[in-house]
C-alpha positions in Angstrom: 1.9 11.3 4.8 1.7 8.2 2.5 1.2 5.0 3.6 2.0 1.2 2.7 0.9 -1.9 3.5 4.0 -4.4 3.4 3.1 -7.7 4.7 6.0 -9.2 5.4 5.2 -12.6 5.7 7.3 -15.5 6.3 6.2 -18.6 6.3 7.8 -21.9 6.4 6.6 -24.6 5.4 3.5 -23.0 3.4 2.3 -24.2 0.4 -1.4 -23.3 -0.7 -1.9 -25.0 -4.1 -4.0 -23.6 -7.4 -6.6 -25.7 -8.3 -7.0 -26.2 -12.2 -8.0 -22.8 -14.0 -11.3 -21.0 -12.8 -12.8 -24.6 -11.6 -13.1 -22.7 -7.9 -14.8 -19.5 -9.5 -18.1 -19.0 -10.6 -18.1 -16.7 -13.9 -21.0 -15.9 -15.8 -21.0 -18.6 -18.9 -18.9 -16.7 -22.1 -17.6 -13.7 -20.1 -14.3 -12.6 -21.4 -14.1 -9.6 -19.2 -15.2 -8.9 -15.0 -15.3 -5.2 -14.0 -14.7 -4.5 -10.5 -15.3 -0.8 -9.3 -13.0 0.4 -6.5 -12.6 3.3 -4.1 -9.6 4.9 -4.0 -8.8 6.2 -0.8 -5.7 8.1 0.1 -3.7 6.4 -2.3 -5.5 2.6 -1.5 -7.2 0.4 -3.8 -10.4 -0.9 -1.9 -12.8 -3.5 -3.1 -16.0 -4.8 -1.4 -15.7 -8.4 -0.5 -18.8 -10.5 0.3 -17.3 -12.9 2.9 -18.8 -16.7 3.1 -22.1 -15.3 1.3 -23.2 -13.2 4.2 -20.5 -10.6 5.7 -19.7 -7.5 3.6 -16.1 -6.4 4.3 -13.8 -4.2 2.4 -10.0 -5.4 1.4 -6.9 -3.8 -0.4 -6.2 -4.6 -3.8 -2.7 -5.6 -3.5 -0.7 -7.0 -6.2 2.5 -7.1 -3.8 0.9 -9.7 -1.6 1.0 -13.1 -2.2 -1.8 -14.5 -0.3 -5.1 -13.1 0.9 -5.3 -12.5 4.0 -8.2 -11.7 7.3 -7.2 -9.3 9.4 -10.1 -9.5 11.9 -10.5 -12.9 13.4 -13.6 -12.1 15.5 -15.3 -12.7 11.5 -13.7 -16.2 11.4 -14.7 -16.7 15.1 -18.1 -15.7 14.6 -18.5 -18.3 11.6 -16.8 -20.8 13.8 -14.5 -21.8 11.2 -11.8 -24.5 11.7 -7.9 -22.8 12.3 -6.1 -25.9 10.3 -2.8 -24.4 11.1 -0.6 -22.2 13.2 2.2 -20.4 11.7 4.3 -18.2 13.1 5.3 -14.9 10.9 8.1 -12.4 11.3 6.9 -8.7 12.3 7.6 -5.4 10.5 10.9 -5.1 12.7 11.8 -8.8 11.6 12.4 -9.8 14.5 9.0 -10.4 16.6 7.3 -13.7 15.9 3.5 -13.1 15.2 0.9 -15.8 14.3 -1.4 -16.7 11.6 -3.7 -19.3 10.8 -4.7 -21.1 7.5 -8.5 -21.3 7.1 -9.7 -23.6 4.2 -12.9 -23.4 1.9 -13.7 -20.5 2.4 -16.0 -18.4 -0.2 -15.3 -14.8 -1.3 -17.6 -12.6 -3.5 -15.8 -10.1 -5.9 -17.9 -8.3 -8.1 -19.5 -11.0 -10.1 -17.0 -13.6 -9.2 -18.2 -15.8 -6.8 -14.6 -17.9 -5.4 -15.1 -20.9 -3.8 -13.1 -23.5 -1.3 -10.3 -20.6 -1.3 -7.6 -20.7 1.7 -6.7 -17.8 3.0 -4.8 -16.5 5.8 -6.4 -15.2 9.1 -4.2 -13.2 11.6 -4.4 -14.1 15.6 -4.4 -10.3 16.1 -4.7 -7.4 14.0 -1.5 -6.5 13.5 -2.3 -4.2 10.9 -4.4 -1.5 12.8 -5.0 0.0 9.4 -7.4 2.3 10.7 -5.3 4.3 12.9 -2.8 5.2 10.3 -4.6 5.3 7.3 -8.1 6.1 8.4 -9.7 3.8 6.4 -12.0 0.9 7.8 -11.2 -2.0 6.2 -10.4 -5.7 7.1 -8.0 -7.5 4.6 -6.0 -7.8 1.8 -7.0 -9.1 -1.6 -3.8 -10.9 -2.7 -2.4 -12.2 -6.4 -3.6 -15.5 -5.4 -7.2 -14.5 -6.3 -6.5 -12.4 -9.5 -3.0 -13.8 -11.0 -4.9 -16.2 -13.1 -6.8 -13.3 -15.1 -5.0 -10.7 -17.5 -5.4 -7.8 -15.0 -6.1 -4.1 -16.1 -6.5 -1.3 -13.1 -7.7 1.8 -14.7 -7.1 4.3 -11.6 -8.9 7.3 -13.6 -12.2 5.0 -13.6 -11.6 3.6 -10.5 -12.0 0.1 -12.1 -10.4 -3.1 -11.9 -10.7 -5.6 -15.0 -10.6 -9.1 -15.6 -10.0 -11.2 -18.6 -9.7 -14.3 -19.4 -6.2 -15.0 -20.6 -7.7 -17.4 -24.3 -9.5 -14.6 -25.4 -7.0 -11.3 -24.5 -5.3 -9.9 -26.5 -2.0 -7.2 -25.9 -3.4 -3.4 -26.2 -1.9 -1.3 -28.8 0.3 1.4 -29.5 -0.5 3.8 -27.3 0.3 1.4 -24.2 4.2 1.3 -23.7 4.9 -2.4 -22.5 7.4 -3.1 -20.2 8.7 -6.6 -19.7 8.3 -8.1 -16.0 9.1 -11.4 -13.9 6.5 -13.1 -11.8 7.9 -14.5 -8.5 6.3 -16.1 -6.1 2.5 -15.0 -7.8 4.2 -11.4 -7.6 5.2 -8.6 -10.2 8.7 -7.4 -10.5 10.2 -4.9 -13.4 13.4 -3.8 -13.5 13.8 0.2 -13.4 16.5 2.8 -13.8 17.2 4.8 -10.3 19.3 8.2 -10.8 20.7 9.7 -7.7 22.8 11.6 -8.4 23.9 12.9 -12.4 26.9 11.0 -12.0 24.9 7.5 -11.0 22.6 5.0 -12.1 21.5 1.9 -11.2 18.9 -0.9 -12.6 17.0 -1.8 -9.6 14.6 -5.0 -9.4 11.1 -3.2 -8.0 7.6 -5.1 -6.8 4.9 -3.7 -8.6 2.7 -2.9 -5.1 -0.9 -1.5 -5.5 -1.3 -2.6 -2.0 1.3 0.6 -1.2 0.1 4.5 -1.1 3.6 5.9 -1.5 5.4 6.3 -4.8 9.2 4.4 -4.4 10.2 2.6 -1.3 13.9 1.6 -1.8 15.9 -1.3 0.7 19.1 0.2 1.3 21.7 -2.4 1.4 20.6 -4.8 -1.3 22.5 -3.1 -3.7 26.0 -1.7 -3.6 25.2 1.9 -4.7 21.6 2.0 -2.8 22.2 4.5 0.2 20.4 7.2 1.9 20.4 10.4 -0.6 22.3 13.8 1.1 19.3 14.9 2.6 16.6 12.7 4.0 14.2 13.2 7.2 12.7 10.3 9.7 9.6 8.9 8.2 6.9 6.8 9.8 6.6 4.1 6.2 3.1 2.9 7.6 2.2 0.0 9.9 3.5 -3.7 9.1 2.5 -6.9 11.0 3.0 -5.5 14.9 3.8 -2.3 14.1 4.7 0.8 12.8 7.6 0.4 10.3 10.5 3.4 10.9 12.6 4.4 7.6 13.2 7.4 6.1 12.2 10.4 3.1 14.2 12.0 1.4 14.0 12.7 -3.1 15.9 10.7 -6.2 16.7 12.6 -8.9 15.4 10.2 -11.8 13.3 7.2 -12.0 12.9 5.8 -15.5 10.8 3.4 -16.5 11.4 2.0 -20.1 10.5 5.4 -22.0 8.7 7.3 -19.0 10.7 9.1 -16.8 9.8 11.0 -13.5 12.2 13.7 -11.7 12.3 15.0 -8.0 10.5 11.6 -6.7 9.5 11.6 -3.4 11.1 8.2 -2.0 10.8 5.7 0.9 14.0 4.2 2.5 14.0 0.9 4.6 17.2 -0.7 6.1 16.9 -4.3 5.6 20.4 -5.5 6.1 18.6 -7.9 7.8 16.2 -9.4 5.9 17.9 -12.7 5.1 14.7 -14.6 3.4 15.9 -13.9 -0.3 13.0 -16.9 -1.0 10.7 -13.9 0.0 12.3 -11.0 -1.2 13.3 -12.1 -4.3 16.0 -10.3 -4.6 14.5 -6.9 -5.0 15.8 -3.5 -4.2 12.5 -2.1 -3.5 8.8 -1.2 -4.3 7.0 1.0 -6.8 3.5 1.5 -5.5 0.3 3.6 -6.3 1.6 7.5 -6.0 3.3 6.0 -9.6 1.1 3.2 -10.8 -1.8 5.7 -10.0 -0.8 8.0 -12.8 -1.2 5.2 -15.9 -3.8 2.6 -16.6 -1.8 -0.6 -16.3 -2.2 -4.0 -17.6 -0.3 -7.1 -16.0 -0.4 -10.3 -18.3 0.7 -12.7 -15.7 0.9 -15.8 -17.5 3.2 -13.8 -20.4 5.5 -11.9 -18.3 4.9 -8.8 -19.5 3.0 -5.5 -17.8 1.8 -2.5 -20.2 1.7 1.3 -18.8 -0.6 3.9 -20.8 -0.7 7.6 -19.2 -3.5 9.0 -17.8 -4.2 13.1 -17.3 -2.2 12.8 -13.9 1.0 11.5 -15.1 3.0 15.1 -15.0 1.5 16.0 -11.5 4.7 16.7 -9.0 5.1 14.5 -6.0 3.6 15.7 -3.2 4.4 15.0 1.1 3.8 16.4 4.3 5.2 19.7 4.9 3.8 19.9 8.7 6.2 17.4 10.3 3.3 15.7 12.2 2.1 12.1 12.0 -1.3 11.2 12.9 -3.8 8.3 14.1 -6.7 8.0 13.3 -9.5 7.1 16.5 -13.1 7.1 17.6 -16.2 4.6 15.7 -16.0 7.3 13.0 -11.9 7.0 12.6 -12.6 11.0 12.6 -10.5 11.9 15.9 -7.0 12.9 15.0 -4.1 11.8 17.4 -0.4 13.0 16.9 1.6 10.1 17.3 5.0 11.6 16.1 7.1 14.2 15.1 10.1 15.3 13.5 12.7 16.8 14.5 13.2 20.7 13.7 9.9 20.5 11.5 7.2 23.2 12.0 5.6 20.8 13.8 8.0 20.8 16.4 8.7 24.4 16.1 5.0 25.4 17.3 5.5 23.2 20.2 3.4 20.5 19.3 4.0 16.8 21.3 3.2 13.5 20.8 0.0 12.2 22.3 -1.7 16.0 21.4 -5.1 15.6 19.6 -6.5 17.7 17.1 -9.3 20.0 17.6 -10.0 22.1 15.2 -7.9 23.1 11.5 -8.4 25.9 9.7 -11.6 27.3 12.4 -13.6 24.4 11.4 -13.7 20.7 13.6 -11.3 18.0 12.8 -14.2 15.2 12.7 -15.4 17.5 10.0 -12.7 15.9 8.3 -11.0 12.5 6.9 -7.3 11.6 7.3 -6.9 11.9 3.7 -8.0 15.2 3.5 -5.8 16.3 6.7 -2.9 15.2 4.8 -4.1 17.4 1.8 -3.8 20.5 4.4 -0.5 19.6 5.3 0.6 19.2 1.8 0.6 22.9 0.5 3.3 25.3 -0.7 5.8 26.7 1.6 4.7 29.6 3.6 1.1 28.1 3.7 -0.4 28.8 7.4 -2.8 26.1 9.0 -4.5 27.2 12.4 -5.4 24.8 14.7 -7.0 24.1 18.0 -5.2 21.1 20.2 -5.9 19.7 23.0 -3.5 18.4 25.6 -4.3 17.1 29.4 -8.1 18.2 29.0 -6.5 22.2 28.0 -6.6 23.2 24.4 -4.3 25.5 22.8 -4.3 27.5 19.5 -1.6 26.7 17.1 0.1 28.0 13.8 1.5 26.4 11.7 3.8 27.5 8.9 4.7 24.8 6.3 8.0 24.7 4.8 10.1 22.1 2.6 11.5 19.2 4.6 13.8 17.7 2.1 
């Protein structure tokens, strides 16, 4: 059951200006490198964030979005702030017209950066409701217009994020495979071969996303060979601004990037006929996020155009998804009370007569609360033929339940 974060947000008119480099950031005098230790959390990037010099909060590291952004206003409210402007923003169906607000000077704490007079972007509501799909309590998004002035280096094996100061870098060596890239709007984008079927191939222009748990999400309709594969199912792709964003799952055959190249990926698909902002999009076909990046250390020289992938001991693990059928939300102060929210169709789920709005129990004899979202999933992820017993509850009656995993696509 992976999950993305894709904040689509459109905003006319918006213009939030770099000062000079690092004048808004205290560094310690004559470092060349900041280290940054991160959790990683069902396929998420988090980083602690001291907000305003007082309020701990935890964001995503997310290289696909351009601006940071608040997700809980009550913070903002609570330091009284002053909203300078209302804008609207288009939803994760692109059609509903949310609202954000630009806060100015505010001061963020990274590690041992300290930023200063930054603006960032505070939500009206939380749109996100990260917590209930992901199960993961954060409030925000760390966005390129923090980092994109640093060389930045994520090693996912050390659960590190590195900054250096672009004078004193210099590019790794051999053993780091570098791949040339395009930096649009403060954002990422390589170009990648997509393989289908044996018979076709297509370049496709991807955003390199650590804000996004899934491996490829591809936008059907932005090129003219970009359709659904044979077999695909109905996937839940994660919650946007307003909602939960529908798409579907289904494998490619091939993804090659420069000299790596992965088989049998597990892939996203979005319709976006009607996305029309190409100012936003830039043109791409799609995103690679952190079920790919996870399995390198990579390096993104922003100012040089150019990223640099080096494998790490989980580069040849197979692609893994839910074999269940069953999406959940996450509930409850502890985010450890499991809510089935969907199902699809003709999945085992559905076989074993499990509905939507049924919570979970108990899995495998032993209490759901005894477990986190992410290690659900894991359950649900086993070979074909694995059973999971569990114990729902529907209406105040609770039921036993098997359920036998199978392929889906």
């Amino acid at each position: 059951m992976k999950r993305l974060i894709p904040a689509i947000i459109l905003l006319s008119a918006l213009a939030i200006k770099a000062p000079a480099q690092f004048l808004d950031m205290e560094i310690q005098r004559g470092s060349r490198r900041i280290d940054i230790p991160f959790d990683y959390i069902n396929g998420f990037i988090i980083v602690n964030i001291t907000f305003e010099g007082v309020i701990p909060l935890r964001f995503i590291f997310d290289t696909g979005a351009e601006h940071t952004i608040l997700s809980k206003r009550e913070i903002t409210d609570l330091l009284r702030v002053d909203y300078r402007r209302r804008f609207p923003i288009v939803g994760a169906d692109l059609s509903k017209e949310l609202y954000a607000y630009l806060v100015q000077g505010i001061e963020l704490k990274v590690g041992n950066i300290i930023a200063k007079n930054r603006s960032i972007l505070v939500l009206e509501e939380d749109y996100f409701r990260f917590e209930e799909y992901a199960g993961i309590d954060v409030q925000g998004i760390l966005g390129s217009d923090f980092f994109r002035r640093f060389i930045l280096k994520i090693n996912y094996s050390r659960h590190t994020i590195s900054l250096y100061d672009p004078q004193y870098w210099e590019p790794p060596g051999n053993n780091y495979v570098r791949i040339p890239i395009e930096i649009t709007r403060n954002k990422p984008y390589l170009n990648a071969r997509v393989q289908f079927h044996q018979d076709t191939s297509m370049q496709l222009r991807l955003l390199i996303d650590s804000g996004a748990s899934l491996a490829l999400l591809l936008h059907t309709d932005t090129h003219p060979g970009l359709d659904l594969p044979d077999q695909v199912i109905p996937s839940n792709l994660g919650a946007g601004l307003g909602g939960y964003i529908q798409g579907y799952m289904g494998r490619i055959e091939e993804l090659g990037l420069e000299s790596f190249t992965f088989r049998e990926v597990i892939s996203q698909f979005q319709e976006v006929s009607l996305f029309l902002d190409t100012t936003y999009s830039a043109r791409r076909n799609g995103i690679i996020g952190n079920d790919i990046l996870s399995r390198f250390t990579l390096i993104i020289d922003y100012v040089n155009e150019q990223a640099y992938f080096q494998p790490n001991r989980t580069y040849e693990n197979e692609f893994e998804y839910d074999r269940s059928g069953l999406f959940l939300a996450a509930t409850g102060p502890g985010l450890n009370h499991y809510i089935i929210y969907g199902i699809i169709p003709g999945s085992p789920a559905a076989t074993a007569g499990i509905l939507p709005g049924d919570e979970i129990v108990k899995i495998n004899y032993l209490p759901a609360n005894f477990f986190s979202l992410e290690g659900i999933t894991r359950k649900f992820q086993k070979k074909p033929g694995t059973k999971v017993r569990m114990k729902i509850k529907r209406n105040k009656v609770r039921m036993k339940i098997i359920l036998v995993l199978r392929d889906l696509i």
